[in-house]
N, CA, C and O atoms as CSV, one atom per row, in Angstrom:
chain,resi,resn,atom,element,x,y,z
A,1,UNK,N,N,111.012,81.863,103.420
A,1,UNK,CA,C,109.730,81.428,103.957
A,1,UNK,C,C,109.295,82.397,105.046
A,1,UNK,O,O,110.016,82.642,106.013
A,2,UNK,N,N,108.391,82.806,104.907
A,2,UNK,CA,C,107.607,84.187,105.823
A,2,UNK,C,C,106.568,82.709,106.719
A,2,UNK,O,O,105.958,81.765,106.218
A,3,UNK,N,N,106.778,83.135,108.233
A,3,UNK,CA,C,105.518,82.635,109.256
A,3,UNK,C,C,104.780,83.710,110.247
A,3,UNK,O,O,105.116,84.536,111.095
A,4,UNK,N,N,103.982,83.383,109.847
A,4,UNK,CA,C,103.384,84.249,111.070
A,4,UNK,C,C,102.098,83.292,111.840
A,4,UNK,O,O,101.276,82.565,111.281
A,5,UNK,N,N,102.250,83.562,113.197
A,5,UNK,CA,C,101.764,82.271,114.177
A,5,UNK,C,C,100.358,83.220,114.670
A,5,UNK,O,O,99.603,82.769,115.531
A,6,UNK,N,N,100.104,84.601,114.010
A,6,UNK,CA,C,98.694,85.281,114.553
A,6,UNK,C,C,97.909,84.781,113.171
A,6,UNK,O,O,97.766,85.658,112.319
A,7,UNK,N,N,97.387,83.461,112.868
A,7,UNK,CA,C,96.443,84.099,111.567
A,7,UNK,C,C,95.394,85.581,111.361
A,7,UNK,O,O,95.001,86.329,110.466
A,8,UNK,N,N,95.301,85.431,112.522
A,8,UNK,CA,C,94.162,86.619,112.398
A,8,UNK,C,C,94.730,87.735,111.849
A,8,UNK,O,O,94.300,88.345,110.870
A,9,UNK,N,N,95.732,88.000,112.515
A,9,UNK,CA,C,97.027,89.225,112.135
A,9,UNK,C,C,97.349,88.879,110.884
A,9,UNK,O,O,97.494,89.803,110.084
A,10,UNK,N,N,97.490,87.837,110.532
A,10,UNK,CA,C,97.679,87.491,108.749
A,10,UNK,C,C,96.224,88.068,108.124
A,10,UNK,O,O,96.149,88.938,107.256
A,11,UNK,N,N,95.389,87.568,108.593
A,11,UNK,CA,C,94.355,87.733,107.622
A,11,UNK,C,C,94.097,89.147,107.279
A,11,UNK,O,O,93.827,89.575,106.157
A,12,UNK,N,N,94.242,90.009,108.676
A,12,UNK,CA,C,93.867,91.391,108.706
A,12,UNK,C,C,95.060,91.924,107.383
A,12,UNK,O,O,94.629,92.424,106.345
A,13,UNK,N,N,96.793,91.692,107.660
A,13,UNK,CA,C,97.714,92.667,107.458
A,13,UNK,C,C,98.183,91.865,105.309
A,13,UNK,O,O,98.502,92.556,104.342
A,14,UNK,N,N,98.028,90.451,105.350
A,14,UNK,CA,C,98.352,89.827,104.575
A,14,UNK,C,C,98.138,90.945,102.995
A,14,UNK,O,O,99.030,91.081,102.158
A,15,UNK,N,N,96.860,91.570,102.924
A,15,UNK,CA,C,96.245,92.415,101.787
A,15,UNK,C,C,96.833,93.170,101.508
A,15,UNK,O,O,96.813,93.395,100.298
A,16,UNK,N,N,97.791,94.118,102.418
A,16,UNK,CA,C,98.470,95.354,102.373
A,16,UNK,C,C,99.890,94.980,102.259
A,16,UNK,O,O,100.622,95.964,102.358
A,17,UNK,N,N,100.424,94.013,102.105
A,17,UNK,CA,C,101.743,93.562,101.716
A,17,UNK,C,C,102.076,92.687,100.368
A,17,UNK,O,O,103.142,92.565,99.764
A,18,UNK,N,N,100.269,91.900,100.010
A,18,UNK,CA,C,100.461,91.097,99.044
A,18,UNK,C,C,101.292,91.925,97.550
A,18,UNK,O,O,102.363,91.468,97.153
A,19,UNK,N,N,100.772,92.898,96.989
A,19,UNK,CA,C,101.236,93.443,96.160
A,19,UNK,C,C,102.976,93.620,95.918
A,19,UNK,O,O,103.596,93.546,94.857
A,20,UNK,N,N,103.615,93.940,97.637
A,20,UNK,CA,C,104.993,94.308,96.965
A,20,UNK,C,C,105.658,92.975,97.193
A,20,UNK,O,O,106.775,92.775,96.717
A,21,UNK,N,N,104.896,91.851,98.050
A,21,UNK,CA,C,105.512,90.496,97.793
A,21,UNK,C,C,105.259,89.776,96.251
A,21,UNK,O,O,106.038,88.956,95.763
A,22,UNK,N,N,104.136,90.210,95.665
A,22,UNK,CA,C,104.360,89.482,94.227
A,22,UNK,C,C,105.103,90.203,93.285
A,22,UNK,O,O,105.535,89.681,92.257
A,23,UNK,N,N,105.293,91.526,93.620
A,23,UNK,CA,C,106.382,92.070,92.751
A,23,UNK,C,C,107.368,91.657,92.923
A,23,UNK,O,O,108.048,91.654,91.897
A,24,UNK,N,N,107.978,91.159,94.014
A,24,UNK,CA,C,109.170,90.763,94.480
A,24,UNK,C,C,109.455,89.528,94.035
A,24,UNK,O,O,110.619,89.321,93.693
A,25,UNK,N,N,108.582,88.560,93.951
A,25,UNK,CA,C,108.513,87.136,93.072
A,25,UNK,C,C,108.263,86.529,94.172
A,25,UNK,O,O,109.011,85.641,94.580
A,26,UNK,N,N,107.144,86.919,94.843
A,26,UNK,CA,C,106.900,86.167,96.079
A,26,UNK,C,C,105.821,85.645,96.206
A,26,UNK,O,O,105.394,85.534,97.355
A,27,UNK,N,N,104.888,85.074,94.918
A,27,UNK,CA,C,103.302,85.047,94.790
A,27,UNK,C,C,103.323,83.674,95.362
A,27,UNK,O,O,102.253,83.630,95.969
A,28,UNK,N,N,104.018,82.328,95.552
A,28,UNK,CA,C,103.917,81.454,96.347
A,28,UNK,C,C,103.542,81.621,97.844
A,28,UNK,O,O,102.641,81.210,98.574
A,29,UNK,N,N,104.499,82.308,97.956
A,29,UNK,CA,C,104.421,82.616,99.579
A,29,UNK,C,C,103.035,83.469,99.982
A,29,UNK,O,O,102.303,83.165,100.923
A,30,UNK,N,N,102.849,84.485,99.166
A,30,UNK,CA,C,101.701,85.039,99.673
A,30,UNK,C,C,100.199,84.482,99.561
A,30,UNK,O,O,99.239,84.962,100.164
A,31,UNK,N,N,100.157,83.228,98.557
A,31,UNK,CA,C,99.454,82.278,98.127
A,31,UNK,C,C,99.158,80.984,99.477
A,31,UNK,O,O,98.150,80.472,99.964
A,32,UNK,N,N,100.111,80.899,99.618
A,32,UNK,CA,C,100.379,80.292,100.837
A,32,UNK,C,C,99.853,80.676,101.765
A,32,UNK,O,O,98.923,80.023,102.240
A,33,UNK,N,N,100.244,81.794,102.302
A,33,UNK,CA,C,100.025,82.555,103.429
A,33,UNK,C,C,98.364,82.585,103.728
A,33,UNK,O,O,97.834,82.250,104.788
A,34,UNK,N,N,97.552,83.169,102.276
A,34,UNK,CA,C,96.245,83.711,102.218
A,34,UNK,C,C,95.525,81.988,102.456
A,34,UNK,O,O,94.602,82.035,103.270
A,35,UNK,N,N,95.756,80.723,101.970
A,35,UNK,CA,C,95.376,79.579,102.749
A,35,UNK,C,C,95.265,79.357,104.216
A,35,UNK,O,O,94.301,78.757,104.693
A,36,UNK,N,N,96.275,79.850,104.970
A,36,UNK,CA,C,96.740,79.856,105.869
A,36,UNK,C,C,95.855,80.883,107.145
A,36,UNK,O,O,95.484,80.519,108.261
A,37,UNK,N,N,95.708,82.260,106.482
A,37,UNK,CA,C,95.051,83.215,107.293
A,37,UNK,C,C,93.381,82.366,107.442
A,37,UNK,O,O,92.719,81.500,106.869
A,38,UNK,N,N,93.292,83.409,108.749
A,38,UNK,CA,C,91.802,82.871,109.596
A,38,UNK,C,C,91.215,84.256,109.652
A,38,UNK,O,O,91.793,84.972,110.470
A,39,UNK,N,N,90.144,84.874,108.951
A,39,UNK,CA,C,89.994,86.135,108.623
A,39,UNK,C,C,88.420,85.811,109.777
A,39,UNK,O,O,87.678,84.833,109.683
A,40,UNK,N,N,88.289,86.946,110.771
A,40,UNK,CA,C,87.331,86.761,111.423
A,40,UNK,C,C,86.057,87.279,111.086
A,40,UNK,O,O,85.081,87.262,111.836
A,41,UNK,N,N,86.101,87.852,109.655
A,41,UNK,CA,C,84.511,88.854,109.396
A,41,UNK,C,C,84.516,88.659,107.907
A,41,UNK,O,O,85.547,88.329,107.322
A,42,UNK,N,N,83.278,88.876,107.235
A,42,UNK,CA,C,83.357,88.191,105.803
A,42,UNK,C,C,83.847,89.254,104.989
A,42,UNK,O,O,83.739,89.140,103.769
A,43,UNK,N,N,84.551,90.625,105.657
A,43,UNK,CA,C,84.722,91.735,105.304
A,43,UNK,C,C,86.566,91.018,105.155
A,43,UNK,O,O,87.057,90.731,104.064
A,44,UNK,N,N,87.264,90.866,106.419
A,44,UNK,CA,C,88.556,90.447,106.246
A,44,UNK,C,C,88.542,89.557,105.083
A,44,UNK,O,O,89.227,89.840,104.101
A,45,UNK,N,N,87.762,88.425,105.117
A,45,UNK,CA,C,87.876,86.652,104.003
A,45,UNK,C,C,88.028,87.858,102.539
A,45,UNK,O,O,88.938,87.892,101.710
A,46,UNK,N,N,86.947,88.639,102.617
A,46,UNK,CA,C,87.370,89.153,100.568
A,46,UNK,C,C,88.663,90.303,100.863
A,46,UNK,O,O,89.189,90.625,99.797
A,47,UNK,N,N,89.007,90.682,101.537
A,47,UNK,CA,C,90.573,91.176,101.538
A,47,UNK,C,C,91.411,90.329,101.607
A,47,UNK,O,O,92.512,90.501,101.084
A,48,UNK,N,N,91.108,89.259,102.240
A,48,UNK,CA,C,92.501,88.098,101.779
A,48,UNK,C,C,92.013,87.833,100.531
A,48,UNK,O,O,92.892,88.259,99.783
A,49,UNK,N,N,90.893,87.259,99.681
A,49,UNK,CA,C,90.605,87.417,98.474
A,49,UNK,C,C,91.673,88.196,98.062
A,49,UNK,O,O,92.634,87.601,97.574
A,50,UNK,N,N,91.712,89.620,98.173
A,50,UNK,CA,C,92.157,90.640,97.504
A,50,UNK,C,C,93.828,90.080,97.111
A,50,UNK,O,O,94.349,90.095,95.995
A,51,UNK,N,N,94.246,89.749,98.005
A,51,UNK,CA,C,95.628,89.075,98.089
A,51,UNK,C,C,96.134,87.812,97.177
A,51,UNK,O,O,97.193,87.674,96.565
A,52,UNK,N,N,94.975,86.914,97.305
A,52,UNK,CA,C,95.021,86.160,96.205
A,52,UNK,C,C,94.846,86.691,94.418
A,52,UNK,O,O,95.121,86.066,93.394
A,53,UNK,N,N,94.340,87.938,94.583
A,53,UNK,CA,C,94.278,88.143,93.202
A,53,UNK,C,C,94.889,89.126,92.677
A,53,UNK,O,O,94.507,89.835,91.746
A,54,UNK,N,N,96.453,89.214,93.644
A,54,UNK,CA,C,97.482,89.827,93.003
A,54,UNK,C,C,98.268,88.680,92.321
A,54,UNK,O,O,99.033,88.741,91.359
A,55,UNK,N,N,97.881,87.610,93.073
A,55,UNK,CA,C,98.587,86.205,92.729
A,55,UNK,C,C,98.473,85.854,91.419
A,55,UNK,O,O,99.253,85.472,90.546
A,56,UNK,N,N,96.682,86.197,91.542
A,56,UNK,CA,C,96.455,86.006,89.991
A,56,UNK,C,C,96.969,86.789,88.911
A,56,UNK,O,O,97.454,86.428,87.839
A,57,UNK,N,N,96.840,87.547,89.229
A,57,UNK,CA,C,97.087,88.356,87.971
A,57,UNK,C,C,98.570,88.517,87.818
A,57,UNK,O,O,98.533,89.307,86.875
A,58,UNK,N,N,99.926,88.336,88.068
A,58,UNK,CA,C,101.070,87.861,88.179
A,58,UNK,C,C,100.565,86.804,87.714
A,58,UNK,O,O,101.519,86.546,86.980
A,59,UNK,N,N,99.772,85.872,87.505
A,59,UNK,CA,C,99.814,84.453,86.785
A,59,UNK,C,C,99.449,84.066,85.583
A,59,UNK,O,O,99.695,83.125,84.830
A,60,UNK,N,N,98.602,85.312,85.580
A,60,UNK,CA,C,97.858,85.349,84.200
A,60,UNK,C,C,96.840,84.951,84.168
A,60,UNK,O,O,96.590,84.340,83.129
A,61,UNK,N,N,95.710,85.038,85.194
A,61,UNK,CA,C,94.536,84.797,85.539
A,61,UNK,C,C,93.822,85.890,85.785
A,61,UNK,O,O,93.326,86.002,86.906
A,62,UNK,N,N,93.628,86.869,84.848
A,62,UNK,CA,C,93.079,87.716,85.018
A,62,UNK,C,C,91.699,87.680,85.037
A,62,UNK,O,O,91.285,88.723,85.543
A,63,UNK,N,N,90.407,86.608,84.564
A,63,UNK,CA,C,89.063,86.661,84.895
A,63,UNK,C,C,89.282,86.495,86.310
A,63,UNK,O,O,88.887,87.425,87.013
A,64,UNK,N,N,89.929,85.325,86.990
A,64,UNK,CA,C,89.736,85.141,88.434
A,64,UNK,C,C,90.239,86.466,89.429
A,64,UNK,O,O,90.069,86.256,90.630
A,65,UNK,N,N,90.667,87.421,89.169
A,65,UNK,CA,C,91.471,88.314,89.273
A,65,UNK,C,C,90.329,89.230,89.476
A,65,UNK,O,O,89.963,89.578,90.599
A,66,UNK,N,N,89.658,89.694,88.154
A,66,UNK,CA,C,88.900,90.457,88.127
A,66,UNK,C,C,87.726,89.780,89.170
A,66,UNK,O,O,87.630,90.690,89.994
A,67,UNK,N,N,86.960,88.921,89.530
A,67,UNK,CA,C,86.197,88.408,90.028
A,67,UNK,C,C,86.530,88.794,91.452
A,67,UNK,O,O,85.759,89.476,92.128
A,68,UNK,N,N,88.103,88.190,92.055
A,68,UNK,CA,C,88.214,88.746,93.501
A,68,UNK,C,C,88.106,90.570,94.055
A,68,UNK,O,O,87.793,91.165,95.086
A,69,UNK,N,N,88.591,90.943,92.613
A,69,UNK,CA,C,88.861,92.528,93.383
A,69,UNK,C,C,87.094,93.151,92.691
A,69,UNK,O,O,86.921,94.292,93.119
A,70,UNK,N,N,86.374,92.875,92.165
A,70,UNK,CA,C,84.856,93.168,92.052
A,70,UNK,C,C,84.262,92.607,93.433
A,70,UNK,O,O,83.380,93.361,93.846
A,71,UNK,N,N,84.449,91.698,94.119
A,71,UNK,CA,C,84.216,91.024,95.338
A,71,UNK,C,C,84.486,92.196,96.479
A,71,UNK,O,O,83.636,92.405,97.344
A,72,UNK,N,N,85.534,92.830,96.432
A,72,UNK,CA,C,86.078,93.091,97.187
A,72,UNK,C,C,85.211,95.267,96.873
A,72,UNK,O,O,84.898,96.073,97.749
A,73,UNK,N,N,85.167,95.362,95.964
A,73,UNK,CA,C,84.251,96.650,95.970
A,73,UNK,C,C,82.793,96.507,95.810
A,73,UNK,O,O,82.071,97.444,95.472
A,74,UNK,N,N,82.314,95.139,96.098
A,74,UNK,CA,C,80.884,95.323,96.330
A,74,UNK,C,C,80.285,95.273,97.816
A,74,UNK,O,O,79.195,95.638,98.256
A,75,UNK,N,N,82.170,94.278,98.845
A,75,UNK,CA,C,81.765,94.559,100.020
A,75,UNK,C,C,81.948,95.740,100.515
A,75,UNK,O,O,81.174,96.314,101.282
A,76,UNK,N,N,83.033,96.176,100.076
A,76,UNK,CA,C,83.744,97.484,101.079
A,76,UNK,C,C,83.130,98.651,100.944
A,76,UNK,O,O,83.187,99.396,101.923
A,77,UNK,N,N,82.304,99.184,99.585
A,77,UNK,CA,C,81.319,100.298,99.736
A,77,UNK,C,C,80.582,100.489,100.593
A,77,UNK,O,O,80.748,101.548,101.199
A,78,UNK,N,N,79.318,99.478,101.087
A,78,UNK,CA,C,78.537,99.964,102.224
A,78,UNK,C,C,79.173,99.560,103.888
A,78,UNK,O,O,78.577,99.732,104.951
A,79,UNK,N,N,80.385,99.055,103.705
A,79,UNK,CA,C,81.270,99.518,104.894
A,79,UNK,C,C,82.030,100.784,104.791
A,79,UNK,O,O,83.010,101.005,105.503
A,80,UNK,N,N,81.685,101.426,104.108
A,80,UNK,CA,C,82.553,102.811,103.681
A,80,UNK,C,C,84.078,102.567,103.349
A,80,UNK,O,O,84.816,103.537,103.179
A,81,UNK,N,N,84.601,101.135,103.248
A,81,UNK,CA,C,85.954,101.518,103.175
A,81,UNK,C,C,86.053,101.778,101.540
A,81,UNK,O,O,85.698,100.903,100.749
A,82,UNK,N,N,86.526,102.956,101.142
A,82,UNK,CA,C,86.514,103.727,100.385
A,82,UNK,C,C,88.018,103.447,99.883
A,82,UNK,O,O,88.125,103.458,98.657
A,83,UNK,N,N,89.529,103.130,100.807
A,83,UNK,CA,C,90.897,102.957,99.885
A,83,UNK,C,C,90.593,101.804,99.703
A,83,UNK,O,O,90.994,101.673,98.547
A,84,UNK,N,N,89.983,100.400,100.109
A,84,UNK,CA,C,90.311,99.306,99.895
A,84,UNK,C,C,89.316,99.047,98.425
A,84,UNK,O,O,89.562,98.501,97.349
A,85,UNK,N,N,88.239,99.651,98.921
A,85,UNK,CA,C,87.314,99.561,97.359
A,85,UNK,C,C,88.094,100.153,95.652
A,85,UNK,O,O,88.113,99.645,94.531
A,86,UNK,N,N,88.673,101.499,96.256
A,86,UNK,CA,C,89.764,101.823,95.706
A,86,UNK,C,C,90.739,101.145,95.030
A,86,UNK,O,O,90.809,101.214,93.803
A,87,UNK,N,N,91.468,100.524,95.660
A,87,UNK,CA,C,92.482,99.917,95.673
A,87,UNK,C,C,92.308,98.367,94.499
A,87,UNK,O,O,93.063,97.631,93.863
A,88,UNK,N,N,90.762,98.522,94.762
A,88,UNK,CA,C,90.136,96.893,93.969
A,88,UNK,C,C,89.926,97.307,92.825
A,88,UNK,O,O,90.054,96.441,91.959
A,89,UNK,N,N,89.480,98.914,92.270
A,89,UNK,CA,C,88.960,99.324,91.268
A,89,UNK,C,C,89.986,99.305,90.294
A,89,UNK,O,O,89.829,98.872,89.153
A,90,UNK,N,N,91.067,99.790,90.760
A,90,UNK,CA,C,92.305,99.761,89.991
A,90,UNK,C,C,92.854,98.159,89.637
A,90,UNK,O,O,93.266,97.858,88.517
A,91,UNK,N,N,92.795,97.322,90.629
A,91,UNK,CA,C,92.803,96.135,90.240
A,91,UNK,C,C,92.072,95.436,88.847
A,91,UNK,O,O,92.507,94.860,87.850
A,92,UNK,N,N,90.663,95.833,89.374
A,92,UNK,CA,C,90.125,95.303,88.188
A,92,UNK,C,C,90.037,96.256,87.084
A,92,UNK,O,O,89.021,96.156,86.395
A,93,UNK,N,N,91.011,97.297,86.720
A,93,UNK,CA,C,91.065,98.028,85.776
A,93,UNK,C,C,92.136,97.276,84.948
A,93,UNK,O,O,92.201,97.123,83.728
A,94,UNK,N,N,93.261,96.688,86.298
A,94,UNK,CA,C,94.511,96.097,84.849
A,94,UNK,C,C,93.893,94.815,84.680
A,94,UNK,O,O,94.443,94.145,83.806
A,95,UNK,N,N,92.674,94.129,85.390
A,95,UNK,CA,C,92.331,92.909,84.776
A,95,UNK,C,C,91.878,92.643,83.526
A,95,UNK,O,O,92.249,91.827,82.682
A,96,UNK,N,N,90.624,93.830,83.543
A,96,UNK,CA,C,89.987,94.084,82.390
A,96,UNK,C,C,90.818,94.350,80.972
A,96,UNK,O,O,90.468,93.879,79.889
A,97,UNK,N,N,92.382,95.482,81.253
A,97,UNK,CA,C,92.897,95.974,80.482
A,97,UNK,C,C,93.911,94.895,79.937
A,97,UNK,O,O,94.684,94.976,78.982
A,98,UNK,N,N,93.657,93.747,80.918
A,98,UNK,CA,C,94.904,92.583,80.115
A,98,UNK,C,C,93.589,92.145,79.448
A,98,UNK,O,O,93.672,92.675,78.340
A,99,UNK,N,N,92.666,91.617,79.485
A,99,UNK,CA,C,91.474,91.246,79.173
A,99,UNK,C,C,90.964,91.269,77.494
A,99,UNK,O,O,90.516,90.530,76.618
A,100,UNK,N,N,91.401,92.735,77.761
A,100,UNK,CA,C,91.489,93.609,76.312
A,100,UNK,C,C,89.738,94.084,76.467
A,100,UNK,O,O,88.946,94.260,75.542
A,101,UNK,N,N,89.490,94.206,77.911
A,101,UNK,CA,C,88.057,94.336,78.279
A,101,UNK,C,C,88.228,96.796,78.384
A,101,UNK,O,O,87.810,97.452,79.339
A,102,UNK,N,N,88.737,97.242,77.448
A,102,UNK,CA,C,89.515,98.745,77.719
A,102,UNK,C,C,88.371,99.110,78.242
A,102,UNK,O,O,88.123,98.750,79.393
A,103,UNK,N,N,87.412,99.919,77.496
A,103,UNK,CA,C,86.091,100.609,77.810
A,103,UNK,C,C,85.857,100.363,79.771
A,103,UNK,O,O,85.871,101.114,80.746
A,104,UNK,N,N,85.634,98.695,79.508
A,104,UNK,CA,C,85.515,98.726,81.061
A,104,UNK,C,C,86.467,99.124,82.548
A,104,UNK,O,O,86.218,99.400,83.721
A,105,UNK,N,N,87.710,98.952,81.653
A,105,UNK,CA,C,88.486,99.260,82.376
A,105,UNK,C,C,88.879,100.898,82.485
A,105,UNK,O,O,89.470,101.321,83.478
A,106,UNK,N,N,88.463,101.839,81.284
A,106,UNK,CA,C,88.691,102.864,81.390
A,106,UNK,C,C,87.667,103.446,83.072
A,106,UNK,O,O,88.045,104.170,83.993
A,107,UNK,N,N,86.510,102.829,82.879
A,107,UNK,CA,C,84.920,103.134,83.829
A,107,UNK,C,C,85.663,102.912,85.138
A,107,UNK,O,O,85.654,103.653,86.121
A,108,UNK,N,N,86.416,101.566,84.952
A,108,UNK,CA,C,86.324,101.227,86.289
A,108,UNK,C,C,88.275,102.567,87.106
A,108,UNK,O,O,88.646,102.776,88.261
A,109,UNK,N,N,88.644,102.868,86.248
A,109,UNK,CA,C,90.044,103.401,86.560
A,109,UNK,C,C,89.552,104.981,86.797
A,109,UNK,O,O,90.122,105.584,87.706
A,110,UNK,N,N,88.481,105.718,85.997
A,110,UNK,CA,C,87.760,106.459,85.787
A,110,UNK,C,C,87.598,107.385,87.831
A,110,UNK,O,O,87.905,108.360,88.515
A,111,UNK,N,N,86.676,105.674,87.804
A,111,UNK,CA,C,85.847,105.850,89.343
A,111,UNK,C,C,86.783,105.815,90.595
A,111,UNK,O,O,86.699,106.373,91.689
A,112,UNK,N,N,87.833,104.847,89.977
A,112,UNK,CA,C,89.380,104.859,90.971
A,112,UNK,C,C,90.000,106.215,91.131
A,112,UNK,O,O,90.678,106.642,92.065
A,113,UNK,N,N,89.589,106.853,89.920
A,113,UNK,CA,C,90.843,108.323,90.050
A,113,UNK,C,C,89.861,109.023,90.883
A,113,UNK,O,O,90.562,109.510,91.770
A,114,UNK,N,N,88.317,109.449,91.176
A,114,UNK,CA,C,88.112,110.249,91.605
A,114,UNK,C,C,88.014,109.631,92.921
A,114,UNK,O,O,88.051,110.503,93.789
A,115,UNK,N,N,87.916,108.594,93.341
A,115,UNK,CA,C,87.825,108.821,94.888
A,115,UNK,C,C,89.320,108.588,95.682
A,115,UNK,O,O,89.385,108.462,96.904
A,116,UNK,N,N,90.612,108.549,94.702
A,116,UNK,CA,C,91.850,108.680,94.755
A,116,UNK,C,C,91.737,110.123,95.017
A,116,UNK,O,O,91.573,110.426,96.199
A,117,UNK,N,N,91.784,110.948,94.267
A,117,UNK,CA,C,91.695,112.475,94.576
A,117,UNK,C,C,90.956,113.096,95.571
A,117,UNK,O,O,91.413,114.192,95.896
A,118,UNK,N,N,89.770,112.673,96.264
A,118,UNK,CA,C,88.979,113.404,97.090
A,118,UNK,C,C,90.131,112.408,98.426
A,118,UNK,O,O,90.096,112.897,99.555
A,119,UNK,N,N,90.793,111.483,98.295
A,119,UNK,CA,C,91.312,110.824,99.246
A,119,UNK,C,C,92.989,111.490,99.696
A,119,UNK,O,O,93.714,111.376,100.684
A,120,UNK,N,N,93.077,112.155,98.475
A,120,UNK,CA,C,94.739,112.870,98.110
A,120,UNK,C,C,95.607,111.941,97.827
A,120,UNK,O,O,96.821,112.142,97.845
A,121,UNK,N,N,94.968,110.637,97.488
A,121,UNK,CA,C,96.030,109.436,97.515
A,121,UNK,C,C,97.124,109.360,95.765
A,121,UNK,O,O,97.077,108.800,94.670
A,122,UNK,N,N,98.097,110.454,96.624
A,122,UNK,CA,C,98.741,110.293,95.036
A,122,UNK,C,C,99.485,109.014,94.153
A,122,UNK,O,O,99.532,108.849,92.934
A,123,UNK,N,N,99.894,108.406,94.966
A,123,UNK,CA,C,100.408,107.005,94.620
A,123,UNK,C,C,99.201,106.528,93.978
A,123,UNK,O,O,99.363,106.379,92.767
A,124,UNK,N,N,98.499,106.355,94.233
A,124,UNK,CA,C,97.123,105.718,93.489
A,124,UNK,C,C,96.627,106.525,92.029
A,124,UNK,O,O,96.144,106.096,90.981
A,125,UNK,N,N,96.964,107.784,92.462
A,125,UNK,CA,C,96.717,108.285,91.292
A,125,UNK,C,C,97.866,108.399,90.012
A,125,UNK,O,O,97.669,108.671,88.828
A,126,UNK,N,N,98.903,108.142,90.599
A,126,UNK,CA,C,99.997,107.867,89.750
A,126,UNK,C,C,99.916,106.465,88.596
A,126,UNK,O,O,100.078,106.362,87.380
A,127,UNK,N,N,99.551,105.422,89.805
A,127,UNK,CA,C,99.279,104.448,89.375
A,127,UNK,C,C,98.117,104.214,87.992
A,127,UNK,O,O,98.440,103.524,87.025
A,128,UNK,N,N,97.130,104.712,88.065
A,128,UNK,CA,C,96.303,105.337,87.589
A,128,UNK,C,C,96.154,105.875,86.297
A,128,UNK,O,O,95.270,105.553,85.502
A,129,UNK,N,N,97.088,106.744,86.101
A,129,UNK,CA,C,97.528,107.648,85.237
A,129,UNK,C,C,98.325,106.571,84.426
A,129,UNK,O,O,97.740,106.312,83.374
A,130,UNK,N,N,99.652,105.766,84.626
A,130,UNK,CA,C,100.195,104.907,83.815
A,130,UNK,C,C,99.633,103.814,83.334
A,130,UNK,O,O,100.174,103.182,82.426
A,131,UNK,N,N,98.153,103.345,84.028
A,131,UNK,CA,C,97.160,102.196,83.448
A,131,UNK,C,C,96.687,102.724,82.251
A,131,UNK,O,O,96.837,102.253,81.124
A,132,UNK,N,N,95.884,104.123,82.707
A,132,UNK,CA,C,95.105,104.862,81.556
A,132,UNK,C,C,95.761,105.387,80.444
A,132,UNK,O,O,95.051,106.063,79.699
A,133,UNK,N,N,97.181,105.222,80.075
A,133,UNK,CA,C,98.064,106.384,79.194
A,133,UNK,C,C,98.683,104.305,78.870
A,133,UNK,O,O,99.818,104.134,78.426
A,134,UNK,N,N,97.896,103.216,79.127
A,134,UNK,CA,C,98.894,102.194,78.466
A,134,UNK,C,C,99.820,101.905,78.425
A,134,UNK,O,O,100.211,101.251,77.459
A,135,UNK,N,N,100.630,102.236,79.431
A,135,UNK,CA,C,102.326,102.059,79.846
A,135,UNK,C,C,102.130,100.862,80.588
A,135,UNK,O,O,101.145,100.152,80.791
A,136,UNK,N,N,103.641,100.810,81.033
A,136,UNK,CA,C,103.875,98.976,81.376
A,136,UNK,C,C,102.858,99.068,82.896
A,136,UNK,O,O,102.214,100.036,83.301
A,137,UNK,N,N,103.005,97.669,83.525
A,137,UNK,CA,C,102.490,97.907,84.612
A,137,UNK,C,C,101.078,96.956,84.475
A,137,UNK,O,O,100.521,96.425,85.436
A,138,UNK,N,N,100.783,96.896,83.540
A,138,UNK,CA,C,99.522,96.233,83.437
A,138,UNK,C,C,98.915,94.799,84.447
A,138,UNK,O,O,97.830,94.545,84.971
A,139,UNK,N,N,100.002,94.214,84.387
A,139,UNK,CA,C,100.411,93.238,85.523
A,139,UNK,C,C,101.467,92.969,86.209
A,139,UNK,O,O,102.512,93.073,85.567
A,140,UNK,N,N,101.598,92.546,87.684
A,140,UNK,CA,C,102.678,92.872,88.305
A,140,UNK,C,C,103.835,91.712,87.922
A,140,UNK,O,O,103.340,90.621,87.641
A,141,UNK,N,N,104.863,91.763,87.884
A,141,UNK,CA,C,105.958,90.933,87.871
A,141,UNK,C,C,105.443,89.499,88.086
A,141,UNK,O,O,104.380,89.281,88.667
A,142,UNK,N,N,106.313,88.435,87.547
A,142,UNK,CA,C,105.659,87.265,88.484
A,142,UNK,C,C,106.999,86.879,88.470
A,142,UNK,O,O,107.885,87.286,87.718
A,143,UNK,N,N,107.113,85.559,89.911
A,143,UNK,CA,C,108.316,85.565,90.010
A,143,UNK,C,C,108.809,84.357,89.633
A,143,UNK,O,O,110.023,84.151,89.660
């Protein structure tokens, strides 16, 4: 059982950990957690979104999945955040691609690789590369 007594500090940090806690088989807890966080800007609330829809998709909810991380790159563009929009594109690339939604998901993995590259973010582009070439990975572990 993970606590943390700052929600705010949850709400902010919760997004950037959700991923290797649901790989880990931890999608309760981080499910939990994202109830729990008090996100102070409507910019934080769709990054805890973001968190919940690693949940999903470990669950097999990939429309709701796709819905949070599209949420999450329609806010973060005209805030410029550019990895987190990132970070959603690829999301909703394995949503689409469990979906059997490819085409869209090729567009949306497409737009992920290039602002991965102008970013140098190779992990992302790794990631990337094994969505688009159909290797495992499509959804994360569930636990």
């Amino acid at each position: 059982e993970i606590s943390v007594d700052n929600l705010v500090f949850l709400a902010d940090h919760l997004p950037a950990a959700a991923e290797a806690m649901v790989s880990l088989g931890m999608a309760d807890q981080v499910e939990k957690l994202a109830r729990r966080a008090k996100p102070i800007s409507d910019w934080m609330a769709v990054r805890v979104g973001g968190a919940q829809a690693q949940v999903d998709l470990s669950r097999g909810y990939h429309a709701e999945a796709l819905t949070r991380w599209r949420a999450i790159i329609e806010a973060g563009r005209p805030l410029g955040q550019r990895f987190w929009a990132t970070l959603a594109r690829i999301g909703a690339g394995r949503a689409l691609l469990a979906l059997g939604r490819d085409d869209e998901a090729m567009k949306e993995l497409d737009l992920a690789r290039g602002d991965s590259a102008a970013m140098g973010a190779g992990r992302l582009l790794d990631q990337i590369s094994e969505l688009q070439q159909g290797s495992e990975g499509l959804v994360a572990p569930s636990g």
